[in-house]
C-alpha positions, 0 to 999 in steps of 0.5 A: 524492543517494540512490537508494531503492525505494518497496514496496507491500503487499498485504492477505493478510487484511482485516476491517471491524470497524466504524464509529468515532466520528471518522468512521473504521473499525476494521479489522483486517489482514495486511499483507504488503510486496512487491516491486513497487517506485517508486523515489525519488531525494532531495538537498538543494538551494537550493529545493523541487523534486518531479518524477514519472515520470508526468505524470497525478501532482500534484506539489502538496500533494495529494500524500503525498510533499510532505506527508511532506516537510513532516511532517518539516519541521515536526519537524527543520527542513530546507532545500531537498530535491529529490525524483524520483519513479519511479512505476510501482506502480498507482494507485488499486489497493489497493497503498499504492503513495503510502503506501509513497512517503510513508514512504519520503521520511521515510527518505530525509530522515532519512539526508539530515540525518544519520539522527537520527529514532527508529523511534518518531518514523518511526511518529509521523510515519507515523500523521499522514500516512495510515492505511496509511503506518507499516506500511512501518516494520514488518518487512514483514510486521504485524498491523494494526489501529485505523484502520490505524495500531496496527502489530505487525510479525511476524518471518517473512515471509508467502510470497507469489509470484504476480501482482498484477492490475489493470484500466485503471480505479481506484477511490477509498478513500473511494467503497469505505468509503462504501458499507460497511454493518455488516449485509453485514459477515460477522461469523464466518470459520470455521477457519484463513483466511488470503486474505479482504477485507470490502471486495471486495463493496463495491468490486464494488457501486461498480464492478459490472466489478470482480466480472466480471474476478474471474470472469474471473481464478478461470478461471486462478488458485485465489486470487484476492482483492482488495487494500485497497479494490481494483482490484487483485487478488492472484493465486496458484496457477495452474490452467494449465501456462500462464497465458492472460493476457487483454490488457484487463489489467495484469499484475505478478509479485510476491514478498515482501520484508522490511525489516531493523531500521535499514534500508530495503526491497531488493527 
């Protein structure tokens, strides 16, 4: 059996640049990977067999750790895998929490039949599965671009530390994009911006409590954007000696981390 953490990313950066022909958008992003992790725990056995800490979690074709399994399947052939999966990064949050599960199974896979697959073969595999999926095979920190997919890894890290934050509700990828306009888009950023998402002011309009619990989080933190399509929030720069952490909330610590070539994430 091997043993391997799951990351998560946060967008430092998110532009919306337009709308594609194959129903897509064109984005263009700052993906940093971080130390909020799920675990996952593979062998080989006789049969298929997934199983997940949290129980609201299908452990069908629905979800991107079978769908990993059988993207890999198709390519090298493959026996009987079980696979557990430790959740605890957010759903519905912005986080890539199941993209980063998807590309970690494909790693683990690989070291189980003998760690044959190519860095080019993981990015293949990677961009059939999901938009977000191949940044986990960069450095951890990238340039993304296309619908996601065009990855370009930097060499330094983006040093973030702060809190991940989060309301108990979620939101869906596909509700936030169906509300993205092109005339709401902001098409110039003046000077050197680093924290800034087009999506914010569509994620609020689906969900109006959004914009509220970010009022409610500038009271504490300087920075304090959304991630992705949201609900969470990265937050930095206390304004307070103590942060007053508010109880409808769920609050993370998080730092960088990097991957190095021909290995996976340590937090």
């Amino acid at each position: 059996m091997i043993k391997l953490f799951s990351p998560s990313k946060l967008n430092l950066f998110f532009r919306v640049l337009g709308k594609r022909f194959d129903g897509y958008h064109e984005i263009a992003s700052l993906m940093q990977a971080i130390d909020f992790c799920d675990e996952i725990e593979l062998s080989l056995g006789k049969k298929d067999e997934v199983s997940c800490s949290d129980v609201g979690l299908a452990c069908d074709e629905t979800n991107l750790v079978c769908r990993a399994r059988e993207v890999f399947r198709t390519r090298y052939g493959l026996g009987g895998v079980r696979i557990r999966l430790i959740k605890r990064v957010w759903m519905q949050a912005g986080l890539g929490g199941g993209s980063g599960n998807a590309a970690t199974v494909l790693w683990g896979l690989n070291q189980l039949v003998g760690g044959l697959v190519s860095e080019g073969e993981f990015k293949e595999m990677a961009a059939e599965l999901g938009s977000d999926v191949p940044f986990f095979f960069s450095s951890g920190t990238a340039r993304c671009t296309g619908r996601g997919e065009k990855v370009e890894s930097l060499a330094e890290a983006v040093e973030v530390k702060g809190w991940v934050v989060k309301p108990h509700f979620g939101l869906s990828t596909k509700v936030v994009y169906e509300r993205v306009r092109e005339n709401r888009l902001q098409s110039v950023i003046a000077g050197d911006v680093l924290y800034y998402n087009d999506l914010e002011c569509f994620a609020f309009e689906a969900e109006p409590r959004l914009k509220l619990v970010k009022e409610m989080l500038l009271r504490e933190f300087a920075v304090v954007m959304m991630t992705g399509s949201g609900t969470a929030f990265f937050c930095s720069a206390p304004l307070h000696t103590e942060v007053q952490f508010m109880e409808d909330l769920l609050y993370h610590p998080i730092s960088s981390i990097q991957r190095k070539e021909k290995e996976w994430y340590v937090p």
